[in-house]
C-alpha positions in Angstrom: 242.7 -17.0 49.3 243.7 -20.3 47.7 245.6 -22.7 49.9 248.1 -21.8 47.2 248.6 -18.6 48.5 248.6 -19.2 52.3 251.8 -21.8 51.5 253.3 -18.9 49.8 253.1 -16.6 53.2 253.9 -19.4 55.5 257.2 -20.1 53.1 258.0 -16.2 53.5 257.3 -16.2 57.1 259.9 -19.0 57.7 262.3 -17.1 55.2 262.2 -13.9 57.8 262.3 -15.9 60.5 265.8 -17.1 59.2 267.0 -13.3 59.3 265.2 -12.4 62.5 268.2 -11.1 65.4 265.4 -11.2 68.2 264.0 -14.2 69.8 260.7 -12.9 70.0 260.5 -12.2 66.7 261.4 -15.8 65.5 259.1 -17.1 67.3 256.4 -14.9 66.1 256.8 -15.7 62.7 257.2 -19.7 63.4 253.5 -19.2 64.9 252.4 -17.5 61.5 254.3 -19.8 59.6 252.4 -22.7 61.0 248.8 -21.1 61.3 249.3 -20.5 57.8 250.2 -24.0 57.2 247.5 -25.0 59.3 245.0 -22.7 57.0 246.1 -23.9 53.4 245.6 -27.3 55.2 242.0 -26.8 55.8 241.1 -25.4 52.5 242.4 -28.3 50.5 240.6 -30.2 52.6 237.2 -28.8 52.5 237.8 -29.0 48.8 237.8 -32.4 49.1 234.9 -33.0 50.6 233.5 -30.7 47.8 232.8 -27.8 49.7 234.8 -24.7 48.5 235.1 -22.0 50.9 235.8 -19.4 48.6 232.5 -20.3 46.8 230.3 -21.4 49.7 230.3 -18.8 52.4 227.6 -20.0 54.1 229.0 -22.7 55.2 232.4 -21.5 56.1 230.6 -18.9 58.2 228.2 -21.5 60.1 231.7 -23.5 60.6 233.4 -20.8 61.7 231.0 -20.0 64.7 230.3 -23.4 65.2 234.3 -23.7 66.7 234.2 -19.9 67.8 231.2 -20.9 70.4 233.4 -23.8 71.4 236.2 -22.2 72.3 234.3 -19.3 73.8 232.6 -22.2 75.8 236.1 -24.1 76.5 237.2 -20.3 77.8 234.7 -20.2 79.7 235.7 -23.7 81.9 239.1 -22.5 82.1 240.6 -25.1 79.9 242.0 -22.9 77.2 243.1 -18.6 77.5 242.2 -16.4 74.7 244.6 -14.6 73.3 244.2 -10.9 71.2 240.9 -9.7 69.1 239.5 -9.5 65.5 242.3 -11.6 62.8 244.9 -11.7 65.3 243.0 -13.6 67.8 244.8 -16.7 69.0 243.7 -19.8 71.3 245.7 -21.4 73.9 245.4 -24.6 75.6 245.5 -23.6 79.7 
C-alpha cells in the first residue's frame, strides 16, 4: 500500500468515528485513524531516503524485526505491555 492509500483509511476512520454512538468505538477508530497516519508517515519517509518499501522487502522486513526484538526486549523489562497478536498487535508504554 501507498501512503496514499493509508491517508485514505485514516480519513474514513475519522469519518465513522464522527457517526460512532459508543465511546468505545470512537475511540477505536481515533487509534486506527492515527496508526494509519502514523503508517503513510513512514512510507513517505522511507521514500525519501530512497528506500521503497513496496519494492525493497528485504529491508522493510530486517526493519521490521529489528523494532519487533526491541519491543519484545522493552516487554520484557516491564517498560511497555503488549497488547493483541498478528496485524492487530499494539504496544503500550507501562
Amino acid at each position: 500500500m501507498n501512503a496514499r492509500e493509508f491517508r485514505a483509511m485514516a480519513d474514513r476512520c475519522r469519518d465513522l468515528q464522527r457517526l460512532a454512538t459508543d465511546d468505545g468505538m470512537r475511540e477505536q477508530l481515533r487509534q486506527w485513524a492515527a496508526d494509519l497516519d502514523a503508517e503513510a508517515k513512514a512510507v513517505e519517509q522511507a521514500r525519501d531516503y530512497s528506500m521503497d518499501p513496496e519494492r525493497d522487502h528485504e529491508t522493510r522486513k530486517d526493519f521490521t524485526q529489528r523494532v519487533t526484538l526491541q519491543l519484545g526486549d522493552l516487554a520484557r523489562k516491564g517498560k511497555v505491555q503488549r497488547i493483541g497478536k498478528g496485524r492487530s498487535l499494539r504496544w503500550k508504554l507501562v
